[in-house]
C-alpha positions as CSV (number, residue, x, y, z in Angstrom):
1,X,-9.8,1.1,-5.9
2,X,-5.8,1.4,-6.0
3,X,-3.9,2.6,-9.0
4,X,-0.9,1.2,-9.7
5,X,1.4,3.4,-11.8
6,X,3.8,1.4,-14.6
7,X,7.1,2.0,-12.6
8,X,5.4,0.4,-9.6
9,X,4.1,-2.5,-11.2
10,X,7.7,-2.9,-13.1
11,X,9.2,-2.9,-9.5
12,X,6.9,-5.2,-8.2
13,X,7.3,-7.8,-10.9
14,X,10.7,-7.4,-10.2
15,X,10.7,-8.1,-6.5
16,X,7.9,-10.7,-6.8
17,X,10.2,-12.8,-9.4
18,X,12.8,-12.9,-6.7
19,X,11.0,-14.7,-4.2
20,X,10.1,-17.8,-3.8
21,X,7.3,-19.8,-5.1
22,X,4.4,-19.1,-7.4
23,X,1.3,-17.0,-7.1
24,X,1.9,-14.3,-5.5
25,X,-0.4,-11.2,-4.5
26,X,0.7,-8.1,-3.0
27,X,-1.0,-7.6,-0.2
28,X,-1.8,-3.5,0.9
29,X,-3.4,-2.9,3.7
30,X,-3.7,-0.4,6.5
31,X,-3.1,-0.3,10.4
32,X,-3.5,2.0,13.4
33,X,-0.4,3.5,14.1
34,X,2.1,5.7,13.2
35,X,3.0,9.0,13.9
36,X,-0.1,10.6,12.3
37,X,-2.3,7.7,12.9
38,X,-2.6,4.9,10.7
39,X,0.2,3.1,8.7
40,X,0.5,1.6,5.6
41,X,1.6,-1.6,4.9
42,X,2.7,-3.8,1.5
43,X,3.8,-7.2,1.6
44,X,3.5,-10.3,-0.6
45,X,1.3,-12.7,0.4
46,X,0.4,-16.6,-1.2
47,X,-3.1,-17.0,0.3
48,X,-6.1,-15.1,-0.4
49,X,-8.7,-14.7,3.0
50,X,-12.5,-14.9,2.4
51,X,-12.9,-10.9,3.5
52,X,-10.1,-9.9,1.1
53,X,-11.0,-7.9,-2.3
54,X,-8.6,-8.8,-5.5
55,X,-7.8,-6.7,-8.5
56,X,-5.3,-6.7,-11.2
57,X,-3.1,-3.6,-11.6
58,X,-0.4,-3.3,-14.3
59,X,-0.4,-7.2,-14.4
60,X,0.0,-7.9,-10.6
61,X,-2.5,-9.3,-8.6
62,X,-3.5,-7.0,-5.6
63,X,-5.7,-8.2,-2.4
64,X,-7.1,-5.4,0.7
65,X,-9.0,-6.6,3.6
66,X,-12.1,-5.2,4.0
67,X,-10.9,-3.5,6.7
68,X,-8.8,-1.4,4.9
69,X,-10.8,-1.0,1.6
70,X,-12.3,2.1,3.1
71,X,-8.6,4.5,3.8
72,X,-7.7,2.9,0.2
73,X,-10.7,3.7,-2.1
74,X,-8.5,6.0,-4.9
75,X,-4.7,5.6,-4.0
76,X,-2.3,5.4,-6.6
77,X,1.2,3.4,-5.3
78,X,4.1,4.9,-7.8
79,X,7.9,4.0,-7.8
80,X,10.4,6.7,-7.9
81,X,14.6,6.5,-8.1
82,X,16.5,9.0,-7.1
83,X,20.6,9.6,-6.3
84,X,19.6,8.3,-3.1
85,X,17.9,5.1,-4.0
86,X,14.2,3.8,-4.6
87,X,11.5,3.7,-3.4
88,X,7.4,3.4,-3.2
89,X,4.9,6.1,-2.6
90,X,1.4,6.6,-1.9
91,X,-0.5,9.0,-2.9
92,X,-4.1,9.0,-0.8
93,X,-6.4,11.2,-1.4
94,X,-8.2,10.6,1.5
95,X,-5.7,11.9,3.9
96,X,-5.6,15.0,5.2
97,X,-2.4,14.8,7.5
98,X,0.6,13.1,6.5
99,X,3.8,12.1,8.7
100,X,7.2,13.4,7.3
101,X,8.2,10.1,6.0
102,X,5.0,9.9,4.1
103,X,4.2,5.8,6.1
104,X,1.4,7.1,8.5
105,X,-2.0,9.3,7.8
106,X,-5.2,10.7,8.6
107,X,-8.2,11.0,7.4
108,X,-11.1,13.7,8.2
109,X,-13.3,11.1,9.6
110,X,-10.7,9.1,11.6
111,X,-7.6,10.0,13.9
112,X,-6.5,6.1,14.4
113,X,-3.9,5.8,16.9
114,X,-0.7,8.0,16.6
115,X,2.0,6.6,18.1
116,X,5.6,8.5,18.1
117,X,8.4,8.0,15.2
């Protein structure tokens, strides 16, 4: 389902060992919205929901709805510094339009709901 690459997963450790409490999952999941149509989001989360698939990646424990399984089937999430900071990426092959700031996509099948920057 999702790759994660080993910078990401070193970042996310990171960032999930500065908050607070145990068990965490980063949660990825997808919205409509965006400027090209749907949006991409990644949080942490403490709960697991019953329509929610888990995997491990790089030692971090990952949970999608099933809702946005489908625009996630073969994304890799990497972690790149530059001289202007960090940051994550996403790489999705299923997207075939991408906004400028690479958060919001579309796929051939499915427009979603573009919204402006």
């Amino acid at each position: 389902m999702i790759t994660v690459t080993e910078q990401a997963g070193r970042k996310i450790k990171e960032l999930m060992a500065s908050e607070e409490g145990e068990n965490l999952f980063l949660r990825v999941g997808v919205k409509a919205g965006g400027c090209s149509g749907f949006s991409y989001g990644m949080g942490f989360d403490h709960e697991k929901q019953d329509d929610d698939q888990e995997f491990v990646q790089q030692g971090v424990k990952i949970l999608v709805d099933s809702s946005s399984a489908k625009y996630l089937e073969g994304v890799e999430i990497d972690y790149k510094e530059s001289m202007m900071g960090g940051g994550f990426t996403i790489h999705n092959p299923n997207a075939v339009a991408t906004c400028g700031c690479g958060s919001s996509f579309r796929t051939k099948e499915e427009a979603g709901n573009p919204t402006e920057c």
